[in-house]
N, C-alpha and C positions, 0 to 999 in steps of 0.2 A: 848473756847480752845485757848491756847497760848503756845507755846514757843520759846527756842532759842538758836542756835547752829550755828557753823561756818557750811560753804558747800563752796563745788567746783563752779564757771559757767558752765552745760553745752550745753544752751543755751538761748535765749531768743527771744520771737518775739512780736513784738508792739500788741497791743490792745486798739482800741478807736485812738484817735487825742496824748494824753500823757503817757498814762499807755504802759506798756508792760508784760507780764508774762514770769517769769523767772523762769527757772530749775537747781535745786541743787541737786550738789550729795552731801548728808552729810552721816557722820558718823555711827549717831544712826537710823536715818531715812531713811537712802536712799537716792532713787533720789524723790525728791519732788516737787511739782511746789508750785507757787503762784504768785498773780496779784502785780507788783508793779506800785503802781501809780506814776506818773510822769518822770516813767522807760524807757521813750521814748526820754524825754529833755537833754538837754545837761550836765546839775550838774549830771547824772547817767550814762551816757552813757560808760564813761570810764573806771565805775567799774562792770558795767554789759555786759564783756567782756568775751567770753567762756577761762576757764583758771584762770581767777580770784579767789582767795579766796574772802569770803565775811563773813562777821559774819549779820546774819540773825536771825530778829523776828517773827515768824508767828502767824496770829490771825485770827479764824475763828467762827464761832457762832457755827458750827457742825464740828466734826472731817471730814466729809466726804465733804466738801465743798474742793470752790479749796482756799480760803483762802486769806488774805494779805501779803508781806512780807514787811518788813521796814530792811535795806540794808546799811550795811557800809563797806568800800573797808577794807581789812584785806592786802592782796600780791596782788598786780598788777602785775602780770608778764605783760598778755596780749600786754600790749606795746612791752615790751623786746624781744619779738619774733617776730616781725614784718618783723628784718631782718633777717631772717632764714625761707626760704620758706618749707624745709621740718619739720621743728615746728608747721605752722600755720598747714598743714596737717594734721601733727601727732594730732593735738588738735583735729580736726575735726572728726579723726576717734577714737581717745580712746572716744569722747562724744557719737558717733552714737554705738559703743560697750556699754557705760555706759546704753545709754538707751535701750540695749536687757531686761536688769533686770526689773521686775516686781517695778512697783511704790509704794514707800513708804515699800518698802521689803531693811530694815538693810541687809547688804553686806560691814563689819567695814573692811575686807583683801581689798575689790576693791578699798575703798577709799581710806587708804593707800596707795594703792601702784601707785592708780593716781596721791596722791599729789606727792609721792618720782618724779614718771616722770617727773609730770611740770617744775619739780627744776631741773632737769636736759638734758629737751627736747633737749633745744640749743644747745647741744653738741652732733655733727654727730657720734661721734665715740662709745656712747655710748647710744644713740637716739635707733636703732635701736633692739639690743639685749633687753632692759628695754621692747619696748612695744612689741617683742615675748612673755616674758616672760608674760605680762599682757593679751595677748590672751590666753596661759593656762592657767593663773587662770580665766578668764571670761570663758573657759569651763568645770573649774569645777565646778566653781558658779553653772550654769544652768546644773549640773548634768551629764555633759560629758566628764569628766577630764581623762588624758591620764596618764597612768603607764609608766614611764618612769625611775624608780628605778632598776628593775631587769628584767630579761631577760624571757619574758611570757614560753620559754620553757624550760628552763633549768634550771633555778633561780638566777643565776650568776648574779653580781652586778658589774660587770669589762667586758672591751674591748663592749660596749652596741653603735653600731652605724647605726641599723634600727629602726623604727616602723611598725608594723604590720598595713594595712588603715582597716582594717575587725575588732581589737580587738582594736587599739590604745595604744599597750602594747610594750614595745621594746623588741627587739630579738638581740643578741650579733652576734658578726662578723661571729665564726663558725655556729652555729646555720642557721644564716639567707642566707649565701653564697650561696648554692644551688638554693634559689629565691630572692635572692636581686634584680631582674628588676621586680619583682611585690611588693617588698616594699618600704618603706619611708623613705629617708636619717634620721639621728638624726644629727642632729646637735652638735659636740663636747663642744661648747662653755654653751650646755644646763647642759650636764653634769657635765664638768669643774666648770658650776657657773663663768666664768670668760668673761670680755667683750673685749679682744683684737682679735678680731674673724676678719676674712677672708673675703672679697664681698661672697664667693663662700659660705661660711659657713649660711653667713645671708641671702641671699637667698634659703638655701635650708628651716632657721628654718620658712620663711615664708610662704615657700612652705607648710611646714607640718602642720602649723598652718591654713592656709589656707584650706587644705584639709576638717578639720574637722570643723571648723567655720561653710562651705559650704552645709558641708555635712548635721550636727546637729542642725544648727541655721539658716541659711538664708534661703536654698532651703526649710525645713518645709512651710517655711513661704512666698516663693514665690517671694523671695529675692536676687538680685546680690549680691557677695561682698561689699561695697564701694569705688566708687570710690576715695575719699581720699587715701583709703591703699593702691593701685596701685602706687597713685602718691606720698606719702611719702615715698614706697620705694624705687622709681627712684629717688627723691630728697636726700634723704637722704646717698644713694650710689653715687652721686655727689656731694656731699659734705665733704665725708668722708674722715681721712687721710688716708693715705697706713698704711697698716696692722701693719707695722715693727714700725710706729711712733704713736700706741696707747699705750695707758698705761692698766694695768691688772688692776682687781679689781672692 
């Protein structure tokens, strides 16, 4: 069995005295692992960096083995972000999100929209909205994905500034007024589609995001949030510009 496609890092850990086994998230594949020999030494270490692109060979006698991979650096961010503490974060936790999905199960939206982040991690002002928006797609990946189009009561497609935490559906300003202290802020910037958003704003979409992450994916499983996402969004909200000096779009 062989083949060969680019992937993500998202992560790696030694094996033996020089091998290490490396996890990609690729394209058509997934997140997939495989053993790289010598993946431990210094000639690999800089491209077997979480974050990195790689263009990757695998070969294995059985499909269902964990296989070889043979590794050549494609984008090295991983350096680039070194001085940006709330990047290394972010890396850490889109990887531990990556790996909620099922191994070797194709998910071509997540990897996209991993790579878009990496390219634009470094940048506080935009750091933060990007991997909201990557928590709702990794909940509709795993079948949990929030309505946040029209209004679950009324239908209406305007003035949409809760979510229901019982349906994950939003419910518009009139509608929800009566019990807005029992629902979930929306965040305006989700709707907008636009990233010159508010501290107040980005905390609340991680609030909601959080809600349901918690709710459908970790606690199942017996699971804290991660700590990374705690501390990327403190980092990240100290790093940020004032609201007035972001750019849209």
């Amino acid at each position: 069995m062989q083949w060969s496609e680019e992937g993500i890092v998202l992560g790696v850990r030694r094996h033996g005295e020089t091998s290490a086994i490396v996890e990609l998230m690729t394209r058509e594949r997934g997140r997939h692992l495989g053993l790289v020999r010598g993946g431990a030494g210094p000639r690999l270490q800089a491209v077997l960096q979480p974050g990195n692109r790689v263009a990757a060979t695998w070969r294995a006698r059985l499909d269902e083995h964990l296989g070889n991979y043979a590794v050549e650096g494609v984008r090295l961010r991983a350096g680039a972000l070194l001085a940006h503490p709330h990047a290394l974060y972010g890396v850490v936790h889109l990887a531990a999100l990556a790996r909620l999905l099922p191994e070797r199960d194709p998910h071509p939206v997540v990897h996209d929209m991993l790579e878009a982040i990496l390219e634009l991690i470094g940048e506080p002002a935009r750091a933060g909205a990007l991997v909201v928006r990557f928590e709702l797609q990794l909940l509709t990946e795993l079948g949990f994905g929030l309505d946040l189009d029209r209004c679950a009561v009324s239908g209406v497609d305007a003035d949409l500034v809760y979510v229901s935490p019982k349906s994950g559906r939003a419910v518009s300003k009139s509608v929800g007024a009566p019990w807005h202290d029992r629902l979930l802020p929306l965040p305006g910037f989700l709707a907008a589609d636009r990233n010159d958003i508010a501290d107040d704003e980005l905390a609340e979409g991680f609030r909601m995001t959080g809600f349901f992450l918690a709710r459908h994916v970790f606690e199942p499983r017996g699971l804290p949030l991660p700590d990374a996402r705690a501390h990327f969004l403190a980092a990240v909200m100290r790093a940020r510009p004032p609201a007035c000096c972001t750019a849209s779009g």
